[in-house]
C-alpha positions as CSV (number, residue, x, y, z in Angstrom):
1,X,-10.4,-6.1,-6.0
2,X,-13.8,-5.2,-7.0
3,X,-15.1,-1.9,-5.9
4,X,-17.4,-2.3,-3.7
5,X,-20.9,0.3,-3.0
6,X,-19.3,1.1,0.2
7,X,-16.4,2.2,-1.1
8,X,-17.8,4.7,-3.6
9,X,-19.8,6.4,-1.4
10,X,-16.8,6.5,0.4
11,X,-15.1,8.0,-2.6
12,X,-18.6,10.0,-3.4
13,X,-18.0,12.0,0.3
14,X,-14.3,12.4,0.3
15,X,-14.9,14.0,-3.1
16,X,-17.7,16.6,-1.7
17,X,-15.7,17.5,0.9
18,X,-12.4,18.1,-1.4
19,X,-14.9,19.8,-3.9
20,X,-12.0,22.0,-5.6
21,X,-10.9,18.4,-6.6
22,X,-11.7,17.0,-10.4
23,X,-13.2,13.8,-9.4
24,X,-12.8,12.9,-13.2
25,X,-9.2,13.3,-13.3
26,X,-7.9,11.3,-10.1
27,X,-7.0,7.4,-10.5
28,X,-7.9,5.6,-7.0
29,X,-7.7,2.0,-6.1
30,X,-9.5,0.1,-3.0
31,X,-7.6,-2.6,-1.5
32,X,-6.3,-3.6,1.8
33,X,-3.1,-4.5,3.8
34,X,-2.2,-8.2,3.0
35,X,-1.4,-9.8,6.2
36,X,-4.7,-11.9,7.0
37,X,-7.5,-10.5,9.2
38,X,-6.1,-9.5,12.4
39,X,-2.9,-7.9,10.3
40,X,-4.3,-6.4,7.7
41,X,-6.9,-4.5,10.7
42,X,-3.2,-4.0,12.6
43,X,-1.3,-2.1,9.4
44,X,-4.3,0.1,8.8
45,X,-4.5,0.8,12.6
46,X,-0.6,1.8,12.0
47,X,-1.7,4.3,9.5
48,X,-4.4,5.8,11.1
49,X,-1.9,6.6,14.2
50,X,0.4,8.6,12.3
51,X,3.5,5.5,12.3
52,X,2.7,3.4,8.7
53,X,3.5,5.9,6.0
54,X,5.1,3.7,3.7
55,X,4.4,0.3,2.4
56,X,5.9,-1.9,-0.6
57,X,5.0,-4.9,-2.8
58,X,6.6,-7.2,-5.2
59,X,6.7,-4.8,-8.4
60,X,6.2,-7.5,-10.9
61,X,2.6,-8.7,-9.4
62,X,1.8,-5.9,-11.0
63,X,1.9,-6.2,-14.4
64,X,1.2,-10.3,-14.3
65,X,-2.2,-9.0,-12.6
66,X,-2.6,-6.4,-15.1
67,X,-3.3,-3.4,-12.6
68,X,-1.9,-0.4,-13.1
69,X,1.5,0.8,-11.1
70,X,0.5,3.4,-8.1
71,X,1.9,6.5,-9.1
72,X,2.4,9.9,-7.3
73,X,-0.6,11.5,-6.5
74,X,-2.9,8.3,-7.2
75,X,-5.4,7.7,-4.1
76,X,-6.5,4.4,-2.7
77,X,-9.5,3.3,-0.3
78,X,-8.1,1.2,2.6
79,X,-10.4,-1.5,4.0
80,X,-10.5,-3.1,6.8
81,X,-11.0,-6.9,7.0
82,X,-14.2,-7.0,6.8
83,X,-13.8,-5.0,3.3
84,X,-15.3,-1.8,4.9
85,X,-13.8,1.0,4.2
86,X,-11.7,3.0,6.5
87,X,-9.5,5.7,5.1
88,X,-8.2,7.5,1.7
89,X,-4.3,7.8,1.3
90,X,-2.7,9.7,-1.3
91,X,0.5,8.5,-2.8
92,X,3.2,11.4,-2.1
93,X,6.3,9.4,-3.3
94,X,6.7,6.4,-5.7
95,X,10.2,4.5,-7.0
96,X,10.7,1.3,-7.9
97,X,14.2,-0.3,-6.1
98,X,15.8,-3.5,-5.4
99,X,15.4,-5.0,-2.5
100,X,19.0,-4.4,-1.5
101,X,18.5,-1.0,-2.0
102,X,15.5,-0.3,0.8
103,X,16.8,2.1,3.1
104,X,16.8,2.5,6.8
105,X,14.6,5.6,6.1
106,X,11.9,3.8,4.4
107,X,12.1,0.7,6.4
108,X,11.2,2.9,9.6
109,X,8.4,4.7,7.3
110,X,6.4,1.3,6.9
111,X,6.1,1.4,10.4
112,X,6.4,-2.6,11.4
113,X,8.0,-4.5,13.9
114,X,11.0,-2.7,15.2
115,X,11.4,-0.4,12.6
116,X,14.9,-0.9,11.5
117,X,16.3,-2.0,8.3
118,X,16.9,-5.2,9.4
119,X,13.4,-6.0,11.3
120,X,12.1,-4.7,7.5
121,X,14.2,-7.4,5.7
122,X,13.3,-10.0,7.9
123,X,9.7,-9.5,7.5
124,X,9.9,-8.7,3.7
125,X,12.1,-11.0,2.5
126,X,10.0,-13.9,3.9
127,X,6.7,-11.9,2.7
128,X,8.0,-11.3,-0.7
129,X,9.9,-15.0,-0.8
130,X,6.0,-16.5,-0.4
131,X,4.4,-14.0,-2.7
132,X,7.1,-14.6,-5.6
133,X,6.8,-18.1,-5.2
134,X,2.6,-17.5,-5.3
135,X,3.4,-15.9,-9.0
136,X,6.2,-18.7,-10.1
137,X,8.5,-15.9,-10.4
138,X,12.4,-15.8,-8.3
139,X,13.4,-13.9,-5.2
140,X,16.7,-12.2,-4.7
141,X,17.9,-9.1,-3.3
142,X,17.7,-7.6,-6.9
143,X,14.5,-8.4,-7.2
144,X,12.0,-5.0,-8.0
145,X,10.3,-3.7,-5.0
146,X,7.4,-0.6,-5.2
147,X,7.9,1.5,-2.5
148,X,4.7,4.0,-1.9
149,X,4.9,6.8,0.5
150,X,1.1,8.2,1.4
151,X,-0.3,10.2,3.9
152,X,-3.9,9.5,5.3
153,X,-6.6,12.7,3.7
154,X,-9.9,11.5,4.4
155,X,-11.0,9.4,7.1
């Protein structure tokens, strides 16, 4: 996604208020929950309330969209979906798993539906099914899966 003015004067103030931060040495990204208007506005709503602290994504998109892979520590600009932005999160924690191997833990972390490992399957495995088949690339339970932990900074 191109970076929009908005979003580095966004980046601009949440800089000047962290001023002990080296704006020159942090990596951030601007993007936005993938789920269509009214869910995309929903997970960020999640985040803001304390509940999403998690989220995940098909780790081979990456590298076929040649963008880098989120690491600890890395920010990101969330916008809502009218591409405004509304918060900063920092990455706290970053692996790469199989599907089969997402937790009940993490699956509560992302904060949707019911929050159980199961309710996370359901949703992902359909979410990941159409985004792997978006990419011409297979779906199984050992496919890769980025799981990002964050906590909302600046707001």
């Amino acid at each position: 996604m191109n970076i929009t003015l908005e979003a580095e004067e966004f980046w601009e103030a949440f800089c000047d208020h962290n001023m002990d931060l080296n704006k020159e040495e942090l990596y951030y990204d601007v993007w936005q929950f993938l789920d269509g208007a009214r869910g995309c506005d929903r997970l960020a709503s999640l985040c803001l309330a304390g509940i999403k602290t998690a989220t995940s994504s098909l780790y081979e998109t990456f590298e076929l969209d040649e963008m880098k892979v989120p690491e600890e520590g890395d920010y990101s600009i969330i916008l809502d979906s009218d591409e405004v932005p509304l918060f900063i999160l920092k990455d706290t924690k970053v692996e790469i798993k199989k599907f089969s191997e997402i937790d009940a833990d993490f699956a509560g972390k992302e904060g949707e539906g019911d929050q159980t490992l199961e309710g996370w399957q359901k949703i992902h495995r359909k979410e990941f099914e159409k985004k792997a088949e978006e990419y011409g690339i297979a779906f199984s339970d050992d496919t890769l899966i980025l799981c990002e932990e964050f906590e909302v900074v600046f707001q």
